[in-house]
Wavefront OBJ file of the C-alpha trace (Angstrom):
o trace
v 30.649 -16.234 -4.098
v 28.097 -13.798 -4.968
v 25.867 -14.039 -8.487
v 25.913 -11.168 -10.845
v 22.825 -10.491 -12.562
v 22.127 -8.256 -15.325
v 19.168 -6.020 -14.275
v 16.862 -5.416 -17.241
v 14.459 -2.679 -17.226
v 12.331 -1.922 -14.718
v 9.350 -0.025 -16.964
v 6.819 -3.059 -17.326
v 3.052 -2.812 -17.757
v 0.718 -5.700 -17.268
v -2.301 -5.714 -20.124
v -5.509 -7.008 -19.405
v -6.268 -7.952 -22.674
v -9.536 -8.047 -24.546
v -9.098 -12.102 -24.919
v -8.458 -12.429 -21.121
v -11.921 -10.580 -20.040
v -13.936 -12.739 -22.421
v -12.472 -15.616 -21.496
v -12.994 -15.287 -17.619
v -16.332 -13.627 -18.649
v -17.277 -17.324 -20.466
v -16.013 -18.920 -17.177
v -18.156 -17.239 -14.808
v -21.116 -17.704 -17.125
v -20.386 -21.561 -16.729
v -19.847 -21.252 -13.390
v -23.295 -19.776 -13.300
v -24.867 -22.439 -15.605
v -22.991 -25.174 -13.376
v -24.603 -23.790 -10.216
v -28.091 -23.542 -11.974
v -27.711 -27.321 -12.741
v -26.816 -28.703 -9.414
v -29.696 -26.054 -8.083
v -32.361 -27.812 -10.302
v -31.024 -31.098 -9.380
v -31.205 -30.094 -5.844
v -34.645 -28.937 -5.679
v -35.489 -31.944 -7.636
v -34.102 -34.710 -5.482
v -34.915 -32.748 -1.608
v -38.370 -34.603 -1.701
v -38.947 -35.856 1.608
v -35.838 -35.972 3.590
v -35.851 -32.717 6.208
v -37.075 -34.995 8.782
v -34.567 -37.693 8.074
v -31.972 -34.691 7.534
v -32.717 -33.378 10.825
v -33.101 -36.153 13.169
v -29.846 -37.673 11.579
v -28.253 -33.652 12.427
v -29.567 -33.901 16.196
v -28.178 -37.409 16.518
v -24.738 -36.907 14.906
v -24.381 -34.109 17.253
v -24.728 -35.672 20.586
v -24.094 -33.162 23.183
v -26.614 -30.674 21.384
v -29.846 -33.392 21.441
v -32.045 -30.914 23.053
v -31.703 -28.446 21.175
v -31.192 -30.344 17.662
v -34.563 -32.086 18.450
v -36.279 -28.924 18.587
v -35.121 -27.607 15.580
v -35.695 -30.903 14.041
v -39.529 -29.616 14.572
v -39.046 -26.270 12.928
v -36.084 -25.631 10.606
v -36.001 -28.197 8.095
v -32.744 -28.500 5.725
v -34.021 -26.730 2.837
v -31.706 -27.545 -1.009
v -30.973 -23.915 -0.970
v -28.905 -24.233 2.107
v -25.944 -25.949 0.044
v -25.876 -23.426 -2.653
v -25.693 -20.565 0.015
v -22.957 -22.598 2.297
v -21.282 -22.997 -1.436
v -21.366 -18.993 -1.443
v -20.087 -18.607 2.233
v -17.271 -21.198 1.660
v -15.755 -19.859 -1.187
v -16.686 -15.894 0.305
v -14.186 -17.116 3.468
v -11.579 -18.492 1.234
v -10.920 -15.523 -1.132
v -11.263 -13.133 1.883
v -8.508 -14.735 2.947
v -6.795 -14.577 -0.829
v -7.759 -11.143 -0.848
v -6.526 -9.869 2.515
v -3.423 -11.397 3.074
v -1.986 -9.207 0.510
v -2.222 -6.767 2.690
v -0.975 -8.464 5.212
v 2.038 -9.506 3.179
v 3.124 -5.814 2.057
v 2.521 -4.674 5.586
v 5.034 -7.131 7.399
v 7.190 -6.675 4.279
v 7.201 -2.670 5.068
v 7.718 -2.902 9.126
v 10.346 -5.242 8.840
v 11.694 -2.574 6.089
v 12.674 -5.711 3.571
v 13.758 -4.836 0.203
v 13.750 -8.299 -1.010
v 10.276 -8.407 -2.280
v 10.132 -4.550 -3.742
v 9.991 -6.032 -7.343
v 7.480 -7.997 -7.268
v 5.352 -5.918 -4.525
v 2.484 -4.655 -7.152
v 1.428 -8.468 -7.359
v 0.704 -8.524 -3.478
v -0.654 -5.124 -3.773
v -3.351 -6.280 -5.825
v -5.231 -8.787 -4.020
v -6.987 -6.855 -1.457
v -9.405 -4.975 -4.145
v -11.414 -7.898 -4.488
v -12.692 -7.349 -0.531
v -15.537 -5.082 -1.450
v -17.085 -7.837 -3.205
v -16.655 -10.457 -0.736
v -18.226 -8.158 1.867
v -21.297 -7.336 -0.050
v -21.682 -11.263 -0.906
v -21.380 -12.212 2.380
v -23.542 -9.656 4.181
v -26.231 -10.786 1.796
v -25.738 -14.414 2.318
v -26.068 -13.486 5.999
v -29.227 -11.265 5.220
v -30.705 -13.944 3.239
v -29.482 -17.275 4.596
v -28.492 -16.721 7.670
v -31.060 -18.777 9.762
v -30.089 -21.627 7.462
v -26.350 -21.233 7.838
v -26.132 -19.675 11.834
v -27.716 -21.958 14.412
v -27.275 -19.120 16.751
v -29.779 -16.807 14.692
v -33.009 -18.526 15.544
v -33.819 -16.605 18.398
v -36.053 -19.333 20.148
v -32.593 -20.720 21.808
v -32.868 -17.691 24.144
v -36.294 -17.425 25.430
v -35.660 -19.234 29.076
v -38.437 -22.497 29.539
v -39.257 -22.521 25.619
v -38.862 -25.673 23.807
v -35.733 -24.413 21.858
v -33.982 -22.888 24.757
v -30.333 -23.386 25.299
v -28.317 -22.420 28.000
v -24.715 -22.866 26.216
v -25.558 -20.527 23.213
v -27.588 -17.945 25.544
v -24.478 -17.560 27.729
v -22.488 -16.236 25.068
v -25.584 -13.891 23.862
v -23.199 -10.758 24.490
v -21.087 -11.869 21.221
v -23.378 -13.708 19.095
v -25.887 -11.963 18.694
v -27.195 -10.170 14.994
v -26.367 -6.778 15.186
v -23.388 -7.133 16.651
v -22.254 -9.430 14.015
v -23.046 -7.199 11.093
v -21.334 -4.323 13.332
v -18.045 -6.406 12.984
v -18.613 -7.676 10.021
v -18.632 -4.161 8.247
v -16.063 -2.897 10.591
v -13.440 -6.160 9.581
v -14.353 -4.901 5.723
v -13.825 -1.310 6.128
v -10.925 -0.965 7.819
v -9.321 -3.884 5.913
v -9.475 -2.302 2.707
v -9.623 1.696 3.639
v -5.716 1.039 5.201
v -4.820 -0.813 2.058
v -6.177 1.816 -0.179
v -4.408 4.294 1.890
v -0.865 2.309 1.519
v -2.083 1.557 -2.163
v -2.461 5.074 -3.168
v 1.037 6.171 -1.257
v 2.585 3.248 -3.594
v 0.906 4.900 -7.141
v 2.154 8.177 -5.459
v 5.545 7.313 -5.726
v 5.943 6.116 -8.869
v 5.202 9.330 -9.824
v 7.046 11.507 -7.617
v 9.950 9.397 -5.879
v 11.446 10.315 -2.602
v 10.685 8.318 0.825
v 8.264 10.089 1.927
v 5.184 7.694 1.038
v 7.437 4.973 2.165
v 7.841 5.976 5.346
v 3.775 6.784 5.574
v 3.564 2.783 3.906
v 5.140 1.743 6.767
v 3.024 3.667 9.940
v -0.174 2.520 8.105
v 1.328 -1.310 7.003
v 2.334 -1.526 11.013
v -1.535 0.013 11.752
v -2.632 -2.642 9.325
v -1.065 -5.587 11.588
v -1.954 -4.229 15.056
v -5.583 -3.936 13.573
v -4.829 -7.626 11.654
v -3.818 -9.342 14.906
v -7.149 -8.813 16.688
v -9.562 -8.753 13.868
v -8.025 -12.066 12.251
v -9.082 -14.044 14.822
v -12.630 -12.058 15.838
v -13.633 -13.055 12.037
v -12.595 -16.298 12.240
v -14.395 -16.901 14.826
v -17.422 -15.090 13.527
v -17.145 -16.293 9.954
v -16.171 -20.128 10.606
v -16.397 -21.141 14.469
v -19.821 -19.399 15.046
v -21.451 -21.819 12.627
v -20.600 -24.941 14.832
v -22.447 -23.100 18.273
v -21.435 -25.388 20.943
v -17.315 -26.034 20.098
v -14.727 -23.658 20.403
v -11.528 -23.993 20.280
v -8.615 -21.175 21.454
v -6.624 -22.023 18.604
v -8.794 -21.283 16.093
v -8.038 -18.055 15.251
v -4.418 -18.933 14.819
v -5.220 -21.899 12.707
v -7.634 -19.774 10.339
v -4.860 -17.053 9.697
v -2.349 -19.967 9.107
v -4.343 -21.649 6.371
v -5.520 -18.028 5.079
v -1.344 -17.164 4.994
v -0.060 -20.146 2.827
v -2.731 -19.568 0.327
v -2.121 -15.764 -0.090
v 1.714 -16.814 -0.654
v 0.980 -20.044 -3.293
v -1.161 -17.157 -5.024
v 0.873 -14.613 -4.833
v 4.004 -16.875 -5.893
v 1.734 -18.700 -8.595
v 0.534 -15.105 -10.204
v 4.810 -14.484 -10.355
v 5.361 -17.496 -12.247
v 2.158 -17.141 -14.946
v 3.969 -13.094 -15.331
v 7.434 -14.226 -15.756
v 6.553 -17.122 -18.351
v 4.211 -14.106 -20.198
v 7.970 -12.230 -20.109
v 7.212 -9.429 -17.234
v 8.663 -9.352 -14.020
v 11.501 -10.026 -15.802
v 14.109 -8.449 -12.674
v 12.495 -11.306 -9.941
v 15.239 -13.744 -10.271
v 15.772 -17.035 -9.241
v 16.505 -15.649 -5.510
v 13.293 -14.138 -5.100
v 11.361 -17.229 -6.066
v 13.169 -19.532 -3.697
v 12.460 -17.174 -1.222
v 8.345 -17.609 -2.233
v 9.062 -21.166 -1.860
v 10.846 -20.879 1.623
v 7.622 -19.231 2.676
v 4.835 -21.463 1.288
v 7.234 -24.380 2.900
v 7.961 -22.786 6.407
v 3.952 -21.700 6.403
v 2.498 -25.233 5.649
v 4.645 -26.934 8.346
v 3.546 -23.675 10.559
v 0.023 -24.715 9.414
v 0.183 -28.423 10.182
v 1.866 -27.482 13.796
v -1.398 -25.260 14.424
v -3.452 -28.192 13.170
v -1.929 -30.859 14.877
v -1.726 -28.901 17.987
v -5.747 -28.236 18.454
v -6.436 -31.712 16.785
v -3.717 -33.440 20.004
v -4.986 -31.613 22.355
v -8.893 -32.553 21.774
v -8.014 -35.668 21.228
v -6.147 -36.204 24.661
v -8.593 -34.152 26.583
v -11.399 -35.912 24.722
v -14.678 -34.448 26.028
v -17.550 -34.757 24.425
v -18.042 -31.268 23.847
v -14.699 -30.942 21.909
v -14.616 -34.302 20.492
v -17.336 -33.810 18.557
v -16.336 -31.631 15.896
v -13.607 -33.914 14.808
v -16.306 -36.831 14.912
v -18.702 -35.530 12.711
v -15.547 -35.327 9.823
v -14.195 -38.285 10.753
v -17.251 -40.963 10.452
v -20.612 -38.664 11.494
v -22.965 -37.775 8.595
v -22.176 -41.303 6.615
v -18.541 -40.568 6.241
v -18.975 -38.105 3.647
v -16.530 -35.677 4.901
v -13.620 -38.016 5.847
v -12.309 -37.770 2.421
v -11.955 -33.840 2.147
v -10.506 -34.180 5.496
v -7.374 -36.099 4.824
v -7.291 -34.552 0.894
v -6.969 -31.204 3.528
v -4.343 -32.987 5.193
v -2.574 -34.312 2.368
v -2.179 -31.384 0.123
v -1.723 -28.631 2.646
v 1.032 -30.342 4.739
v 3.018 -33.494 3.214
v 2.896 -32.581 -0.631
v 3.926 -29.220 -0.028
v 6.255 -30.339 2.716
v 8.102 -33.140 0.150
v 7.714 -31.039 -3.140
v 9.315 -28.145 -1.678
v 12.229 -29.646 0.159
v 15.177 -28.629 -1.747
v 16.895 -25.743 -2.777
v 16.726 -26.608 -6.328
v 12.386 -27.280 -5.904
v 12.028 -23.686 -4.418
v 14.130 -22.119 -7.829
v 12.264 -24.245 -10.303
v 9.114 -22.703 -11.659
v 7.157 -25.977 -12.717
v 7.551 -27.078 -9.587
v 7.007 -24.113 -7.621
v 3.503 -23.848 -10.026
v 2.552 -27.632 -8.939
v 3.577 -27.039 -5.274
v 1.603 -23.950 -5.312
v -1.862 -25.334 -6.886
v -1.499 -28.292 -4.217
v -1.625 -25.898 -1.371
v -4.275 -23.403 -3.243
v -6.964 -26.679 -3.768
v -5.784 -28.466 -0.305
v -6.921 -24.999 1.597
v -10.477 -24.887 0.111
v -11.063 -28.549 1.482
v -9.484 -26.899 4.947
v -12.424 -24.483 4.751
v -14.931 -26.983 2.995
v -14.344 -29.143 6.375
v -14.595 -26.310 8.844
v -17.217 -25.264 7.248
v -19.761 -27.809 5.536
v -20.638 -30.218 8.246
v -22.354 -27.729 10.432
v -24.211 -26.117 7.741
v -25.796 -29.034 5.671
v -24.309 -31.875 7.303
v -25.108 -34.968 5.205
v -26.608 -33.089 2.001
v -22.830 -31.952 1.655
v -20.616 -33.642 -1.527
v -19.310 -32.709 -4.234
v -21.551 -31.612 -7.848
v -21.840 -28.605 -10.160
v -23.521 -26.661 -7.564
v -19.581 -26.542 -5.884
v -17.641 -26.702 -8.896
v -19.381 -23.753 -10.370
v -19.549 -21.957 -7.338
v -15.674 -22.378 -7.547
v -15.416 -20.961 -10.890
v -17.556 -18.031 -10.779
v -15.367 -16.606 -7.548
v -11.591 -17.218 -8.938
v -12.755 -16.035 -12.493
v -14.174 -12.783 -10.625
v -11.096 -12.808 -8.141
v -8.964 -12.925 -10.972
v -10.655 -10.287 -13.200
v -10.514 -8.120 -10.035
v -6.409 -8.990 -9.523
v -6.016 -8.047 -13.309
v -7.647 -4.956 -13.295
v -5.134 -3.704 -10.298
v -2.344 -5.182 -12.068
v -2.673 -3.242 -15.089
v -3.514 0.025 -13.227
v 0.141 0.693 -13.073
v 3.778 -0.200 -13.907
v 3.997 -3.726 -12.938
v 7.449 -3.035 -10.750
v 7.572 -0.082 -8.149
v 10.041 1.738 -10.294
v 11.034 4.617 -7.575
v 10.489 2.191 -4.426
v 13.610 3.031 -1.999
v 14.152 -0.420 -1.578
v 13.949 -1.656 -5.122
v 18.092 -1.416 -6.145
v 18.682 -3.524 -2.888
v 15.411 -5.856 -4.296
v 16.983 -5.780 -7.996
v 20.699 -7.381 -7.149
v 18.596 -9.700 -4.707
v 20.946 -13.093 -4.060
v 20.849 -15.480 -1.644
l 1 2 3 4 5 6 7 8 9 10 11 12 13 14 15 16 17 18 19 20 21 22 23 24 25 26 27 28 29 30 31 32 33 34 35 36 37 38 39 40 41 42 43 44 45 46 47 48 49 50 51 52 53 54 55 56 57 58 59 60 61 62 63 64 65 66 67 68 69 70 71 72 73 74 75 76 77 78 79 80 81 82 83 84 85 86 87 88 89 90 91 92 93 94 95 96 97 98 99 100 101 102 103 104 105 106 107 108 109 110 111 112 113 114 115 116 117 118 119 120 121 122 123 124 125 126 127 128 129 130 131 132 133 134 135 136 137 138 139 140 141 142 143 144 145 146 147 148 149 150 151 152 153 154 155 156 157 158 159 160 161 162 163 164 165 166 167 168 169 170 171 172 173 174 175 176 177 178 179 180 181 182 183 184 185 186 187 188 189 190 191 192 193 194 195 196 197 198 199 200 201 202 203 204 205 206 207 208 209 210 211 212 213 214 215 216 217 218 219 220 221 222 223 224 225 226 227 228 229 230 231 232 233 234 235 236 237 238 239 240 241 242 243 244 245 246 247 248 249 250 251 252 253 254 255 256 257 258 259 260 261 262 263 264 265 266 267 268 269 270 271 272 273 274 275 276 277 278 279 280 281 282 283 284 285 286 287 288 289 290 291 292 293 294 295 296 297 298 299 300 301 302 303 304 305 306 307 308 309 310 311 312 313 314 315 316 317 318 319 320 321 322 323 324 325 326 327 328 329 330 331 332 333 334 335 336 337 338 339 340 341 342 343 344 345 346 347 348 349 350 351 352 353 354 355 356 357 358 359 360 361 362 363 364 365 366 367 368 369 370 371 372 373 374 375 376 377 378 379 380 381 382 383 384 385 386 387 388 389 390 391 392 393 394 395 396 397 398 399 400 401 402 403 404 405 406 407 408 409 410 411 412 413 414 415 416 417 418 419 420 421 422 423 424 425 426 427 428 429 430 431 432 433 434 435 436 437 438 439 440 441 442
C-alpha cells in the first residue's frame, strides 16, 4: 500500500551565513598553521637520510634496481616532497568529490529519473570546486613534479646513459610532459565547461519553466558521460598510476572511478542530511534517502569487487612486476603503509557493507551520517595508498603536515559547495520531473 505524503513547499533558499564563512575561514587558517608545523618539523628532522631514503626506495622496489640506483645518485628525497604529495593526494580526492556531481546529474538526466529532482541542486554543486583543483594541481606538477613523477627526469630516456630505462622509454608516446599538461587541461575544461552548460540550463528554468532546458540537460549530461567514460580512466592513469612507472594494471581506471563514485554519493547523501536537520529540503522524504543509501551500499560492494578483482588476479599471476605494488603496502618501506591499507579496506567495504544492510539503516539519518563519514575517510586512505608509497615511500605517516592539508581542502571544498548552494532556490522548483520526485515512494 502506497504512503501519502504531504508535500510542503518547494520555495527554499540555502544561506551561507556570515558565521559559516568565518568559521571555515578559521579552519583553513589552521589547516595552514598545521601544515607550517609539520613543514618546520620536516625540514628539521630530514638531516642526513636521502641516501638511506634512496637506497632503501631502489631496494624496496626490486624489479626497478637499475634505475632506482641511479637516481639514488641524483634525486635525493627532499622534506618538501611530503607536503607536495599531501597537496596531490587530497587534489585527486576532491576532483573526484567535485566531478562526480556531474557525473551523478548526468546519468540521473539520460536515464530521465525523476526520483532525485528534489534534491538535484546538492549534486549540482560539487563540480564548481574543479577550477581550483586544476590550478593546484598544474602547479604542484610545475613545481614538484620531478619529486612526485619518476617519469619526468628525462635521463631515463637518453639510450647508454646511466639512468636509462627501457620500460619507461617504451611508453615515451604517453608519458611524456607536454602531453600530460595537454590532458590535464583538456580533463579540466571540458569537465566543468559541460557542467556549466547543464548548470546554467538548470538556473534557466527556474526562471522560465517549460522542457526545453531539460531536454538540452539531457544531450549535454549524455555528452558529459561519453566524454566521462574515456577521460575517467586517461586521468586515473595520469593522476595516480603514472606515479608508480613500472606497474600497470587494466583495471585501474575502473577501480579509480569506483572509489571516486561512492564518495561523491556519501557526500552528496551526507550534505542532504546536515540540510534536512537545518529544516530545508524539507520534500526529500524518507524514500529518497534509502535510495542514497541503496547507492553508497550497491557502490562499495561494486568497489570491493573492482578491488578484489585486480588484487586476485596479481596475486595468482604473481610476477614480480605486478606483485610489487601490493608488496611495498603490505610490508615494504617498514610496514608503514599496511595500516592505511586495511583501514582502506575496512571502512570502504565491510562497515559500509554491515551498517547499511537493512531497510530501516538506509531511512535512518544518524546512521546514514555515520555510514557516510566511514566511506568519505576510508576513500582518502584508498588514495593515500595508491598514492604515497611511490612518492615518499618511507618518509610517509601520518602528522600535521596531512591533517592540515586535510582541513584546508574540505574547508575550501565546502566554502565552494556553499556558495553554489545558495546561488539559487535550493529545490528545482519548475524541473519536469519534480511532481513525480515530490510523491517519491518506494
Amino acid at each position: 500500500m502506497a504512503h501519502t505524503h504531504s508535500i510542503p513547499s518547494v520555495d527554499e533558499q540555502f544561506e551561507f551565513t556570515a558565521e559559516s564563512k568565518r568559521n571555515l575561514t578559521i579552519g583553513i587558517v589552521a589547516g595552514v598553521v598545521l601544515v607550517g608545523i609539520g613543514a618546520f618539523l620536516a625540514a628539521k628532522g630530514v638531516g642526513g637520510h636521502e641516501h638511506a631514503a634512496a637506497a632503501h626506495g631502489a631496494a624496496a622496489h626490486g624489479h626497478e634496481a637499475a634505475h632506482g640506483a641511479a637516481a639514488a645518485e641524483g634525486h635525493h628525497y627532499k622534506w618538501t616532497t611530503r607536503l607536495w604529495a599531501n597537496v596531490w593526494v587530497n587534489s585527486v580526492y576532491f576532483l573526484g568529490a567535485s566531478v562526480i556531481g556531474m557525473f551523478f546529474i548526468a546519468y540521473n538526466y539520460l536515464a530521465q529519473a525523476g526520483w532525485s529532482a528534489v534534491f538535484k541542486r546538492v549534486p549540482e554543486a560539487l563540480p564548481a570546486f574543479l577550477p581550483v583543483i586544476g590550478v593546484v594541481m598544474l602547479i604542484t606538477f610545475f613545481v614538484a613534479g620531478h619529486d612526485l613523477f619518476h617519469w619526468t627526469h628525462e635521463g631515463l630516456y637518453e639510450v647508454g646513459g646511466p639512468e636509462y630505462d627501457p620500460i619507461i622509454a617504451g611508453k615515451k608516446g604517453f608519458l611524456n610532459t607536454p602531453f600530460f599538461v595537454i590532458r590535464l587541461v583538456i580533463y579540466f575544461v571540458a569537465w566543468y565547461w559541460l557542467w556549466r552548460v547543464v548548470r546554467n540550463y538548470s538556473l534557466k528554468e527556474d526562471l522560465e519553466g517549460g522542457t526545453e532546458y531539460y531536454e538540452k540537460s539531457i544531450k549535454y549530461g549524455t555528452a558529459f558521460l561519453v566524454v566521462f567514460a574515456v577521460t575517467s580512466s586517461t586521468s586515473a592513469w595520469d593522476l595516480v598510476m603514472s606515479i608508480d612507472t613500472h606497474w600497470f594494471s587494466t583495471m585501474f581506471g575502473w577501480y579509480t572511478l569506483a572509489s571516486w563514485h561512492v564518495t561523491g554519493l556519501a557526500i552528496i547523501t551526507l550534505i542532504i542530511v546536515n540540510l534536512k536537520e537545518k529544516g530545508l529540503l524539507k520534500a526529500v522524504n524518507a524514500s529518497h534517502l534509502h535510495d542514497l543509501g541503496k547507492f553508497m551500499f550497491a557502490f562499495s560492494i561494486f568497489w570491493a569487487y573492482v578491488w578484489f578483482a585486480q588484487f586476485m588476479l596479481i596475486y595468482y599471476a604473481n610476477l614480480p612486476e605486478e606483485t610489487i605494488y601490493y608488496r611495498e603496502r603490505f610490508s615494504g618501506y617498514g610496514g608503514i603503509y599496511k595500516a592505511p591499507f586495511f583501514i582502506n579496506l575496512l571502512l570502504c567495504f565491510v562497515f559500509p557493507f554491515l551498517v547499511l544492510m537493512t531497510r530501516d539503516a538506509k531511512r535512518t539519518p544518524i546512521i546514514l551520517k555515520i555510514a557516510c563519514w566511514g566511506i568519505i575517510v576510508g576513500h582518502y586512505f584508498d588514495f593515500y595508498t595508491n598514492i604515497m608509497p611511490g612518492t615518499v615511500g618511507e618518509h610517509g605517516g601520518f602528522g600535521p603536515i596531512e591533517f592540515g592539508m586535510i582541513l584546508i581542502f574540505a574547508c575550501a571544498f565546502i566554502w565552494s559547495v556553499s556558495t553554489q548552494l545558495a546561488k539559487a532556490n535550493l529545490i528545482p522548483k519548475n524541473h519536469p520531473m519534480l511532481e513525480e520526485s515530490l510523491h517519491h515512494d518506494i
